[in-house]
C-alpha positions in Angstrom: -13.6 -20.5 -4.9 -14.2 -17.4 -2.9 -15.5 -17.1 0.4 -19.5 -16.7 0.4 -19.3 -14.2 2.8 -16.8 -12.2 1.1 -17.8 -9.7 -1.9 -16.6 -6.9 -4.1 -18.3 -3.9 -5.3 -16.8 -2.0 -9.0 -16.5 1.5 -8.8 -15.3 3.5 -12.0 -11.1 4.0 -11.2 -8.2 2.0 -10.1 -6.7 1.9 -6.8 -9.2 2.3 -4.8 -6.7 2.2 -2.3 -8.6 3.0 1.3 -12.1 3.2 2.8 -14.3 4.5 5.4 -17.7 3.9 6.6 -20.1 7.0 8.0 -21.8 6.2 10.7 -24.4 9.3 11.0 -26.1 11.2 8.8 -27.3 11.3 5.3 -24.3 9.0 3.9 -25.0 7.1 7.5 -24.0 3.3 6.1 -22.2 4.5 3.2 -18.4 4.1 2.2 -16.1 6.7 1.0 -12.7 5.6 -1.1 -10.4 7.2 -3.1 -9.1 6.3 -6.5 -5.6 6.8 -8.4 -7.0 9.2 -11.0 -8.1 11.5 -7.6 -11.1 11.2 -7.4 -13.2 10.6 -4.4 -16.5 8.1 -4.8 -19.7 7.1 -2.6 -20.7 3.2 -2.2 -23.6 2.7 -1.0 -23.5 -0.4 1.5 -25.1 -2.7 -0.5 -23.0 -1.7 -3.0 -25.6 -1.1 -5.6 -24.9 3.0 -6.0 -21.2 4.5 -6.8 -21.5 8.7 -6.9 -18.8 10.9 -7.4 -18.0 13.0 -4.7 -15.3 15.5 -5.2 -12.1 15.4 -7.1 -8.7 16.3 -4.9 -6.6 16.8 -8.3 -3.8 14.6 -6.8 -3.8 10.8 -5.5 -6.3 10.4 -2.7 -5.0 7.4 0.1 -5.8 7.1 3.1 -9.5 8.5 4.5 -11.3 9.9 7.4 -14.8 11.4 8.6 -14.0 14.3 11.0 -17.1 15.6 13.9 -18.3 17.7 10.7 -18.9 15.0 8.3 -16.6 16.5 6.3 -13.5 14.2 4.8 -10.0 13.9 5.9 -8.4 12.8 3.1 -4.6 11.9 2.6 -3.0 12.6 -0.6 0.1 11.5 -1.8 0.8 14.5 -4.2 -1.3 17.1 -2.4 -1.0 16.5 1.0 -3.4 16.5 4.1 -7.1 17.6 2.7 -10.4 18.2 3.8 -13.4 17.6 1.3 -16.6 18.3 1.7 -19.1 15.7 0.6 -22.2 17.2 0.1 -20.4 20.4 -1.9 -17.6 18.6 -3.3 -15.0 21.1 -2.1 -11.7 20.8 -0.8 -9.6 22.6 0.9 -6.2 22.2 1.4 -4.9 22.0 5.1 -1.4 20.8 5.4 1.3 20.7 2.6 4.3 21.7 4.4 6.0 20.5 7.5 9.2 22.2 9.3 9.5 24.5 6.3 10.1 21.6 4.0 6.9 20.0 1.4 5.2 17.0 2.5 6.3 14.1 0.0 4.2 11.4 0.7 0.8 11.8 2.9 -0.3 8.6 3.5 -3.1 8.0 6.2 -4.3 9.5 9.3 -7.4 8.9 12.5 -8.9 11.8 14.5 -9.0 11.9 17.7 -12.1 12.8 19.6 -10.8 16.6 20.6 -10.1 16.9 16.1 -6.8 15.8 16.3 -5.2 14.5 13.5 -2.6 12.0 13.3 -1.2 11.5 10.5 1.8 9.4 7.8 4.5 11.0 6.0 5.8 7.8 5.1 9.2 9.0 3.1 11.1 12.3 3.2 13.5 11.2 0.4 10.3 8.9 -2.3 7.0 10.0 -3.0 4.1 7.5 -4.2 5.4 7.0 -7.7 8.6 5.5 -5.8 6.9 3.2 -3.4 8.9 0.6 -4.6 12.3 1.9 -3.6 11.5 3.4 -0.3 10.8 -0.5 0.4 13.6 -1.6 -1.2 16.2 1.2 0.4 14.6 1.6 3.6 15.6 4.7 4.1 13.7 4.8 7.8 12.8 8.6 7.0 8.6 8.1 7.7 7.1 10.2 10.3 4.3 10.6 12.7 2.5 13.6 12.5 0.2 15.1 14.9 -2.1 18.5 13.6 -3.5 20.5 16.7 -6.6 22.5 16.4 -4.6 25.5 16.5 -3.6 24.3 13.5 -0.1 23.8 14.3 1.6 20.4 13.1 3.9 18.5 15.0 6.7 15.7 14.4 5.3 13.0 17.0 7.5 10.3 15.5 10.4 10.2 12.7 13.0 7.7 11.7 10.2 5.3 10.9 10.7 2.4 8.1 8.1 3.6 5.7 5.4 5.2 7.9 2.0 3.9 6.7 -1.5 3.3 8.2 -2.2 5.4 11.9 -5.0 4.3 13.9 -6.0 5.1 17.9 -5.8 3.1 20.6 -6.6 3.0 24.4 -3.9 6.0 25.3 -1.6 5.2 22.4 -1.7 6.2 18.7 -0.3 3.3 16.3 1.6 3.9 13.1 2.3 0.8 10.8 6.1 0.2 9.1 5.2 -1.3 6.4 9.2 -2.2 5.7 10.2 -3.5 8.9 6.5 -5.3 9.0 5.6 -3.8 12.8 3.0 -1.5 14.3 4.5 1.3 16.6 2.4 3.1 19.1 3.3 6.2 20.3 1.7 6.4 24.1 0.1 9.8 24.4 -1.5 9.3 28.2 -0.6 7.6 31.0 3.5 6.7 32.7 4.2 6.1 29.7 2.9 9.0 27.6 5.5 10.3 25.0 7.0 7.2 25.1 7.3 4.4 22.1 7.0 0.8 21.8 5.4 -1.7 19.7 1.6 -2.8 19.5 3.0 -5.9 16.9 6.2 -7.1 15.5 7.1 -10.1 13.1 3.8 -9.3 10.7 3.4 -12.4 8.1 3.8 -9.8 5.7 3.5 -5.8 5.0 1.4 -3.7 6.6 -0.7 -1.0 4.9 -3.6 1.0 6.3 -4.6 0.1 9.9 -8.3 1.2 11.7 -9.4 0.9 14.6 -12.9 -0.9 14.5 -16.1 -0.2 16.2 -15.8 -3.8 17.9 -12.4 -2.1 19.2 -10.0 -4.2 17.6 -7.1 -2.5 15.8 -7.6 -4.1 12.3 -4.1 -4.2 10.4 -4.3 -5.2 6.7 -1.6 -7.6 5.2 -0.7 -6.3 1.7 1.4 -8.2 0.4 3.1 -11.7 2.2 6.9 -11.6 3.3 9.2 -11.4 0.8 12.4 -13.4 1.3 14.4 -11.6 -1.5 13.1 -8.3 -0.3 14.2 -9.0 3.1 17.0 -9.9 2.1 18.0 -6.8 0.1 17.0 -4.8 3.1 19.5 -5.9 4.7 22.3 -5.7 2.0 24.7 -2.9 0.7 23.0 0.3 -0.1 24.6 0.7 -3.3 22.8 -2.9 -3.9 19.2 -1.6 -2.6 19.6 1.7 -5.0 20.6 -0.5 -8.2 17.5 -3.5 -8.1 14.8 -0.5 -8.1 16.6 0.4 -11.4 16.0 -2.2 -13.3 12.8 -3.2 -15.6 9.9 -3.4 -13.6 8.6 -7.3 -14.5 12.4 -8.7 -12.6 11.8 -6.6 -9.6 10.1 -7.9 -6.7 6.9 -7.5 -6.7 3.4 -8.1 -4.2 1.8 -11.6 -4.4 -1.8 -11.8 -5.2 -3.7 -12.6 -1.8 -6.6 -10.8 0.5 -5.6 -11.0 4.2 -6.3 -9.1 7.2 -5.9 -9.3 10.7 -7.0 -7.5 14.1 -4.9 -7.0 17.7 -6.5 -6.1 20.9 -4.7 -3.2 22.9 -1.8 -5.6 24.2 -1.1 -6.4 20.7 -2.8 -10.1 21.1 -3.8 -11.2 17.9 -7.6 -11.8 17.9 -8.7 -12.5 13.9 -6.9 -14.0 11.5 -8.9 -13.5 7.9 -7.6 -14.5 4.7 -9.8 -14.8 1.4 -9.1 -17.1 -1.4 -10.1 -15.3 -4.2 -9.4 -14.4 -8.1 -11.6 -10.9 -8.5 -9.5 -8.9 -5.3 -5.9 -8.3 -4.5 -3.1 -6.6 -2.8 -5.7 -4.7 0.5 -4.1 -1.9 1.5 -7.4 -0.5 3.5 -9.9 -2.2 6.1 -12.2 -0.8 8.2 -14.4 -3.2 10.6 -18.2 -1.9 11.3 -20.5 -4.0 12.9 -19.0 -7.0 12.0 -18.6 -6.6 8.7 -15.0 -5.9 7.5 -14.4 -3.2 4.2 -11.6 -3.0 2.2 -9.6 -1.1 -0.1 -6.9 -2.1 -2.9 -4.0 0.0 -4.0 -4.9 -1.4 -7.9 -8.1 -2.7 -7.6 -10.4 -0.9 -9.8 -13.0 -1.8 -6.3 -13.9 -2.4 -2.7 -14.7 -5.3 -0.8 -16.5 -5.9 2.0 -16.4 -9.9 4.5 -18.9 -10.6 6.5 -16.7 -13.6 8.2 
């Protein structure tokens, strides 16, 4: 039986993979997610209302609201975008870094100066080869940092598939989503330009991470660990190349479950949330606003919101 407090709201694609909440304005309460055929919807918070709002052309992931309302949007095929939501526009901001073509944009925060950090989360597999990049571990993902000058920046590289980015106090955090951690990259303080970990040992693999508006840096749990995948991490690498080869129903693949958890700035864990449920799986986005916690699924054809 699911958890009273926890429901999910249809909208009209698969994958709706992450979410955001506005907090001012005319969409002030609503969410904004992303599906797999690109296109990018409004949910009104009780869930009631689904509109379209633009359509990126590509795979829309991870999602943010920049100072102008407008959307920062992550694609996987298309890069970093920015879409406007009243219009429907988008405009294309970043699809080449160092010369060479962004393979896999994954997720991104702002900062409060516009900012944007953001995932590259394989220089060698691109969304459709997920799969392998977990398998191989090629430890190619980067942290990427676009100025206002518009200038991007490598921040971070030699990550084990660089995934969700959220802000901290001084520190931005990047999850690995193959070696089950959170980085942060310090960005103030003695230790500015320095790197460390917020979390280590995850119960399973990270996805998108947010930081809420209680603080907390919420961290969602995709899938639990997988012995056999952990265990070809660390085998041969002809090995890892050959078992992402093979027909799709013997490879290993993400248990059904709904967990998410939140760490404080010392990387204490502070909530713990796991749902029970048949009608939501596999949460690959959360965001927490006033104690209510949203979330995203890489196949669900919805959101979800707990109220815990």
């Amino acid at each position: 039986m699911s958890d009273p407090g926890f429901h999910v709201h249809r909208v009209p694609g698969d994958g709706a993979e992450d979410v955001v909440v506005a907090t001012r304005g005319r969409d002030e309460g609503a969410v904004f997610t992303g599906t797999a055929d690109g296109s990018i919807w409004r949910v009104s918070h009780d869930g009631r209302r689904v509109d379209l709002v633009a359509h990126t052309g590509g795979r829309p992931l991870g999602i943010e609201i920049d100072a102008d309302d407008r959307l920062v949007v992550c694609d996987a095929r298309r890069g970093l975008l920015r879409v406007d939501p009243r219009s429907g526009d988008v405009e294309t901001v970043v699809t080449r870094v160092e010369g060479r073509p962004l393979v896999f944009c994954n997720n991104a925060a702002i900062d409060d100066d516009g900012t944007v950090w953001f995932s590259d989360s394989s220089r060698r597999f691109d969304i459709d080869g997920w799969k392998d990049e977990m398998v191989q571990d090629t430890r190619t993902g980067r942290l990427l940092r676009l100025g206002g000058d518009g200038d991007v920046d490598v921040v971070e590289e030699g990550l084990s598939f660089a995934n969700g980015v959220a802000l901290g106090a001084g520190y931005v955090a990047v999850a690995e989503t193959a070696a089950r951690t959170v980085v942060r990259h310090w960005t103030s303080g003695p230790r500015a330009g320095t790197r460390d970990h917020l979390v280590t040992d995850l119960p399973g693999y990270p996805d998108n991470i947010a930081r809420g508006s209680d603080g907390l840096v919420w961290v969602t749990i995709a899938s639990p660990t997988d012995a056999l995948v952990e265990r070809l991490q660390r085998g041969p690498r002809w090995l890892r190349r050959q078992v992402t080869r093979i027909p799709d129903r013997l490879q290993p693949a993400p248990r059904r479950t709904v967990r998410v958890q939140a760490y404080d700035d010392t990387g204490r864990l502070v909530h713990d949330h796991t749902v029970d449920t048949p009608d939501f799986h596999m949460v690959t986005g959360v965001r927490e606003h006033d104690g209510r916690v949203w979330m995203g699924s890489l196949h669900e054809p919805a959101i979800a919101v707990l109220t815990p």
